[in-house]
N, C-alpha and C positions, 0 to 999 in steps of 0.2 A: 504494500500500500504506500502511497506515494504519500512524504510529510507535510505535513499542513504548514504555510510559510505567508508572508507577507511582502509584498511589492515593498524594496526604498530608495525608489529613486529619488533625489533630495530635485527640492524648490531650485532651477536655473539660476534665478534670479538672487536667492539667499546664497549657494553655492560659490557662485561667483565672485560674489562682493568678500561672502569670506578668503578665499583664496586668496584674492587678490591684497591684504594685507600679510604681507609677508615680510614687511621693515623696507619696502623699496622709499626712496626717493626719486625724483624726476629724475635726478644723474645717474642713480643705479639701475632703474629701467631703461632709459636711454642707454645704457649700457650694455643691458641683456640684450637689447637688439642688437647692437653692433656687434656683440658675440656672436650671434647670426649670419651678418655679413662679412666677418671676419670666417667664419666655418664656410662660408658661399665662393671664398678667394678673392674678396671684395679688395680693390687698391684706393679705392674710393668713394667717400662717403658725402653726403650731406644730410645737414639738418637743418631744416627750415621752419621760422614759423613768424607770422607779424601780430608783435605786441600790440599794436592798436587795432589791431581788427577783432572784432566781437562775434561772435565764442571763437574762443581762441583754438586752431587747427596746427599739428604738427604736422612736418613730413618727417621723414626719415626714410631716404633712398640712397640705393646702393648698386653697384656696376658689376657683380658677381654673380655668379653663374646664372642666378635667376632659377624660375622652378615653375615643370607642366602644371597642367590643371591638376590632374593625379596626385601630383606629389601636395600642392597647395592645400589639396582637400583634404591629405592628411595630417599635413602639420597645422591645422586649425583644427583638429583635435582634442581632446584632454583626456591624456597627455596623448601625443606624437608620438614619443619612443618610449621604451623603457629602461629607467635609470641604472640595470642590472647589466643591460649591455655592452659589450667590449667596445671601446671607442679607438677612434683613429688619435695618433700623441697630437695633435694638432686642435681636437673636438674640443672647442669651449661648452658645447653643452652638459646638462647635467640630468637632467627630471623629464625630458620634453612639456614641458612648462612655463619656461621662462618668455616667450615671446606675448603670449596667452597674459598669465600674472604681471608681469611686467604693464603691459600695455592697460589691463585693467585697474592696476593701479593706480595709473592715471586717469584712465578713461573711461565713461561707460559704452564707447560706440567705437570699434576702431576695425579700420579695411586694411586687408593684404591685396597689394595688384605686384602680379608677376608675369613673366614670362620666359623661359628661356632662351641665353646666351643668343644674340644671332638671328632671333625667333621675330617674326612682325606684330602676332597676336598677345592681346594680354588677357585674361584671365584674374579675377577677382571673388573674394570671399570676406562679408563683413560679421561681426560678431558686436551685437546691439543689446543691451541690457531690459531697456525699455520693449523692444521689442519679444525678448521669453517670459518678461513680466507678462505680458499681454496675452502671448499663448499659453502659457506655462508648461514647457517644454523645450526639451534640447533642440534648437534650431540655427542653421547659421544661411544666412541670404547669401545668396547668389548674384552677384551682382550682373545688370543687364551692361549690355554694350555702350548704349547711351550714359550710363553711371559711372562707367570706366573712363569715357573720353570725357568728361564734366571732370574731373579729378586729376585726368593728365592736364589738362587748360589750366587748372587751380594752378598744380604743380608748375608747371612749366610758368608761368608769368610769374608768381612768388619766384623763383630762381633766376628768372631774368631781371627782378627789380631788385635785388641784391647784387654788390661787386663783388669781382673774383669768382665769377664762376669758372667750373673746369670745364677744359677743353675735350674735344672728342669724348663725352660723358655718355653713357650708353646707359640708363635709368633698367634695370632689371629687375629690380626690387622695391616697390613702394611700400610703407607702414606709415597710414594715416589716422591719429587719432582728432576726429572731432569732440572738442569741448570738455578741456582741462578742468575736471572738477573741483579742484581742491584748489584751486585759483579762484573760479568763478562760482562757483556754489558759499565759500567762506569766506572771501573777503570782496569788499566795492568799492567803484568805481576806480577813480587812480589807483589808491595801494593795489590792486590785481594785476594793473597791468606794469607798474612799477618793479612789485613782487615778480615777474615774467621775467622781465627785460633783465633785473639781475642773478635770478635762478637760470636764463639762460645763457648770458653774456659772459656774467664770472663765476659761478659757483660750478655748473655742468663743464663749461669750458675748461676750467682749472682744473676738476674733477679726472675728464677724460683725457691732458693730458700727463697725467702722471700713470691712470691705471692700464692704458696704451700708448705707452712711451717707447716700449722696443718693439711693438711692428710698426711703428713712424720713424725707426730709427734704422731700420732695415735696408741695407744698402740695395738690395732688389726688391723692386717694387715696395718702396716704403708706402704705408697707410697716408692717404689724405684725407684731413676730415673737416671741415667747412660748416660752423655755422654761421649760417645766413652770412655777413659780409666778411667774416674773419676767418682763415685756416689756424690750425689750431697748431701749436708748436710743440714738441714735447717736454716735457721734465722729465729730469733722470734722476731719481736722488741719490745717487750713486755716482757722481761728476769723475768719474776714473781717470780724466784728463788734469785732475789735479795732483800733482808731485804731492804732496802733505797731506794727501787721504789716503790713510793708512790701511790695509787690509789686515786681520786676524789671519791665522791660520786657518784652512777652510777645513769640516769635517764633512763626510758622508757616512749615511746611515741606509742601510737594506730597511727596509718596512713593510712587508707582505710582497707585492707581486711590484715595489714601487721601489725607488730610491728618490731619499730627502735628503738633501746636501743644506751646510748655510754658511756662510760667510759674514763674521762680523767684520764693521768698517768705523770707525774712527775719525769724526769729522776734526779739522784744522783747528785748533784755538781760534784763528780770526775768524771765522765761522761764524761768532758769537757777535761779533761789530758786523760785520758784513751781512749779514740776515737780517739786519735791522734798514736796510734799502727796502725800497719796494721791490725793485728787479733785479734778484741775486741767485745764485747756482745753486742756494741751498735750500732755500725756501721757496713754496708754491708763495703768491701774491696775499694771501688771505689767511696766510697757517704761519708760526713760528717755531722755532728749532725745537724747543718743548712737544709742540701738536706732532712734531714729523718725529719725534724719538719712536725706537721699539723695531718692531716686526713690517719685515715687509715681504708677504706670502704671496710670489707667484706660481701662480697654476698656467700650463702653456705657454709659459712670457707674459701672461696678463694679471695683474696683480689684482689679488685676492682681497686683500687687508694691508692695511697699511697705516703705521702710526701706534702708540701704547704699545706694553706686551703682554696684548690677550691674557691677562689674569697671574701671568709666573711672575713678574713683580710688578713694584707700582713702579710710577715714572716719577720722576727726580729732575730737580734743576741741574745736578752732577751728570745725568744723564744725557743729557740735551744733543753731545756729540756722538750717540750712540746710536748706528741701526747697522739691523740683523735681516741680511738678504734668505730666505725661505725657497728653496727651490721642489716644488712637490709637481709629481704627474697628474693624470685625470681615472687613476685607472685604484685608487684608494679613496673615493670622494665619500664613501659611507662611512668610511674609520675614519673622516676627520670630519663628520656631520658637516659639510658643506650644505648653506641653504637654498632654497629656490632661488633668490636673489642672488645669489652668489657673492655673497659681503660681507658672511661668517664663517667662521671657521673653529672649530676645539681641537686643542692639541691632544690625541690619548694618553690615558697615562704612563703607560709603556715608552713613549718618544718624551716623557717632559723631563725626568731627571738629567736626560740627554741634553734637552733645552736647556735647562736650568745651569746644569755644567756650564755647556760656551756661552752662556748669557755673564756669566759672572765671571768669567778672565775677560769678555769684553767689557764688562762692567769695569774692572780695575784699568783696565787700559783708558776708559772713556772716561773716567775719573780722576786718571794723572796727567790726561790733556785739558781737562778744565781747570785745573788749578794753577794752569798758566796761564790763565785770563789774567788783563791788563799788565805782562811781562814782556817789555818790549821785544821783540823776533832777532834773533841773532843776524847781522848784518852790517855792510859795512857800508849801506848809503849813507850820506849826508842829506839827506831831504828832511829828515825827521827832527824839524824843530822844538817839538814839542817834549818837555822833560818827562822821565818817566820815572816812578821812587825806585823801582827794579831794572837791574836788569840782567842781561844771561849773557855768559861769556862758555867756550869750549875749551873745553880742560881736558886734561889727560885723565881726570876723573870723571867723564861726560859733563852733561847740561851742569852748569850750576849758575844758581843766580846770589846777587852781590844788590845790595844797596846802593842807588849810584849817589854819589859824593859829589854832584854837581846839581842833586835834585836842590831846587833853592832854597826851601825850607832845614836841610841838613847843612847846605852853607851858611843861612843866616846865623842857626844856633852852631855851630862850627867856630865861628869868625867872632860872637861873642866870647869866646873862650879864651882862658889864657894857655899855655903852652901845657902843662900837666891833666887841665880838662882835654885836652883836644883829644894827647893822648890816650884817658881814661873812656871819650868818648866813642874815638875808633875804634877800642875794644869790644865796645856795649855792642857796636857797627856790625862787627866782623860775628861776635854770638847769634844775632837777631840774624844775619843771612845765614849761618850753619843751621839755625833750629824751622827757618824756612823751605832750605833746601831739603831735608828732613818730613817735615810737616807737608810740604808742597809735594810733596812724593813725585819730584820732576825725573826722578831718572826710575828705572825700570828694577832698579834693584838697590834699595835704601839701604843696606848696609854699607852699598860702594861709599856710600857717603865719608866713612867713619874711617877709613882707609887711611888717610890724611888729614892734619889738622888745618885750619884757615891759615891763611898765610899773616898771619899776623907778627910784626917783627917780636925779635924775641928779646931782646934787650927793652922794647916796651913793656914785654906782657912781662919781664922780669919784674920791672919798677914798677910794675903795678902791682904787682902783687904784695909788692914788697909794701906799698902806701897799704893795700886792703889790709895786712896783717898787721902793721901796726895800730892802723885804723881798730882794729879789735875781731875783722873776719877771719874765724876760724879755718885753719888748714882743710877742715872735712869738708867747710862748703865750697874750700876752693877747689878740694879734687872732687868733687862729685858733680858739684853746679856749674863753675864756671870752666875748667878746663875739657870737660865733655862737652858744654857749649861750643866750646870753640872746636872741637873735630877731636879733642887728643882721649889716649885711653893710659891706660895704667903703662902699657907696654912702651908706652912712645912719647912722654913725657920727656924734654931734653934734660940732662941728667944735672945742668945750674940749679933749674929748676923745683927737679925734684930734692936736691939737696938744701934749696932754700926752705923746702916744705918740711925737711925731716930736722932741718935744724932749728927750727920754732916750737916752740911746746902750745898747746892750748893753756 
């Protein structure tokens, strides 16, 4: 006997709206499409849309392969593929969902017009919200011929009243979402379309290039992507072309049927001045060295996540010069709960003690390049008129930095002094830069430090010591406090010295 059961096909119309909240923003979903045309073999993109026109219409067309009717009516589906499937290393997809959610989540009406490569005819599929409300039922239109040429005219003049269009552009791929809800449903009049102009001009812009920065950077057939008057430039936050970013040791890790390599980097000290421009190497226009610290997880060369680190620690002002290149395939996206949106990511427990490990030698490394903030750069220009209280000289001990004795506050009280302050005071000079270079943890290995005492003449630090002791300072604080200030140990005490120490009693 056959079990007794119940039809559950869910409400179109509830289904949907829920889906479609999956943490997208405009620039993440705009993003899942170009995953699309980046998997299509797209060279070029555009994004079009006019803030002042009411309801607001996106395009988003691409020069990539394009796709029959067949294929079009499958991937308007939900889902298209199955996420269990073995992908090409190349496949940004993940859920066959992303063009679907993505596009819902901005929109509740949005058309595919395609054709294949080559092909004269196009072929159209819209997916309307309002309209399964209506039937209540899984339905997607068809679009007629007359609907398809109404939308290439749209098209084609918005791209013509825009500069910088591309040349020879062969439109294969059209994604048109009519009527931006979350613009025009929540906010009016001006702020809407305010809100537009800059969620598209800098926040999407800026957005996209950082997360497709190396297929724009691709010496064959590099990505172009055009919204409306501007091509978009990349960002690399990984400037390799600078001498003074430093690379870590790089590890690789096996991980199931994948390998996850990561490479920590090491931004510059200037880094910290220089970010503070609007238009600098290190920072996107809108973020600061803080927002870009952390993880930067690409999947196919298109980065995942990028910025903080995802939960293994917090971020730190010490940290600021620190990020962690992430290199994972598409062929482990369940063991790192990648989501629909493609803009999360969890590291398993198994890969984080791993994390954790090279997070923290890059942590100590990105921690002893900050501490050379505001210490002038070794160098032998003359341009730099400006006094600095430190500065770094190259020793045969490494990096060490020195008081400089021409800062004018050190000369004014200097010059106040009589001949036995002075030299009492070069003393104090020469301890304060030993317990800095120390403290400043400037070289890679602090014990180097202790190797050698400060160059302090010794017929001074004699007579000084000799004034301390009469003075009434005890021998103990002089070996313990001030001559380990100054670089010396028990062993390398010059032997005047120590016989001046052993011939005084407390």
């Amino acid at each position: 006997m056959d079990r007794k059961y119940e039809d559950a096909v869910p409400t179109p119309e509830f289904l949907i709206k829920s889906i479609a909240e999956q943490g997208y923003s405009l620039e993440t979903s705009i993003s899942d499409l170009i995953d699309n045309s980046i998997s299509a073999n797209a060279d070029k993109i555009e994004i079009l849309i006019d803030p002042d026109s009411y309801p607001f219409t996106l395009f988003l067309v691409d020069n990539g392969g394009g796709m029959s009717e067949s294929v079009l009516k499958r991937c308007m589906q939900f889902p298209s593929t199955s996420p269990e499937n073995s992908r090409e290393k190349a496949d940004l997809g993940r859920f066959g969902l992303g063009m679907k959610t993505a596009s819902f989540a901005q929109t509740r009406r949005f058309t595919v017009i395609s054709k294949e490569k080559g092909a004269d005819e196009y072929s159209a599929r819209t997916w309307d919200v309002d309209y399964l409300k209506k039937k209540g039922s899984w339905r997607i239109l068809v679009n007629t011929r007359e609907e398809i040429l109404e939308y290439l005219d749209k098209y084609r003049a918005l791209s013509a009243g825009y500069f910088n269009k591309f040349d020879d552009f062969e439109p294969n791929t059209i994604v048109v979402w009519q009527k931006l809800y979350k613009f025009e449903d929540y906010l009016d009049g001006k702020d809407r379309t305010d809100s537009l102009k800059k969620q598209i001009t800098e926040i999407t812009t800026e957005y996209l290039a950082l997360v497709f920065h190396r297929f724009m950077e691709r010496k064959i057939c590099p990505l172009k992507i055009r919204v409306n008057n501007k091509f978009i430039e990349p960002f690399n936050p990984f400037p390799i072309s600078q001498t003074d970013l430093r690379l870590i040791e790089s590890k690789q890790k096996n991980f199931k049927s994948d390998i996850i390599s990561l490479e920590g980097y090491v931004l510059p000290v200037r880094s910290i001045q220089e970010s503070k421009e609007i238009h600098n190497i290190w920072t996107t226009k809108s973020r600061g060295l803080m927002d870009m610290e952390g993880l930067y997880i690409y999947r196919s060369d298109r980065i995942i996540l990028f910025g903080g680190w995802n939960g293994i620690i917090r971020k730190s002002p010490r940290l600021q010069l620190a990020r962690l290149k992430v290199e994972v395939g598409n062929k482990i996206d369940d063991l790192l709960h990648l989501n629909v949106a493609k803009s999360q990511i969890s590291i398993p427990y198994d890969l984080r003690m791993g994390f954790l490990k090279y997070i923290a030698e890059l942590k100590e490394q990105a921690e002893k390049e900050y501490y050379n903030r505001g210490i002038r750069k070794i160098s032998s220009a003359k341009s730099d008129s400006v006094p600095h209280l430190f500065e770094r000289y190259a020793t045969n001990r490494g990096t060490q930095i020195e008081i400089n004795n021409e800062f004018p506050l050190v000369q004014h009280i200097r010059n106040s002094m009589d001949h036995e302050q002075q030299k009492m005071f070069g003393l104090l000079l020469k301890m304060v830069s030993s317990l800095v270079n120390k403290l400043g943890r400037v070289n890679e290995d602090d014990n180097r430090l202790n190797n050698s005492p400060e160059s302090a003449d010794e017929s001074d630090l004699y007579n000084t010591i000799q004034k301390l002791l009469s003075s009434g300072t005890s021998k103990e604080v002089i070996r313990q406090a001030i001559l380990p200030a100054l670089g010396y140990r028990l062993d390398n005490i010059p032997p005047h010295i120590n016989q001046l120490l052993n011939l005084k009693n407390d």
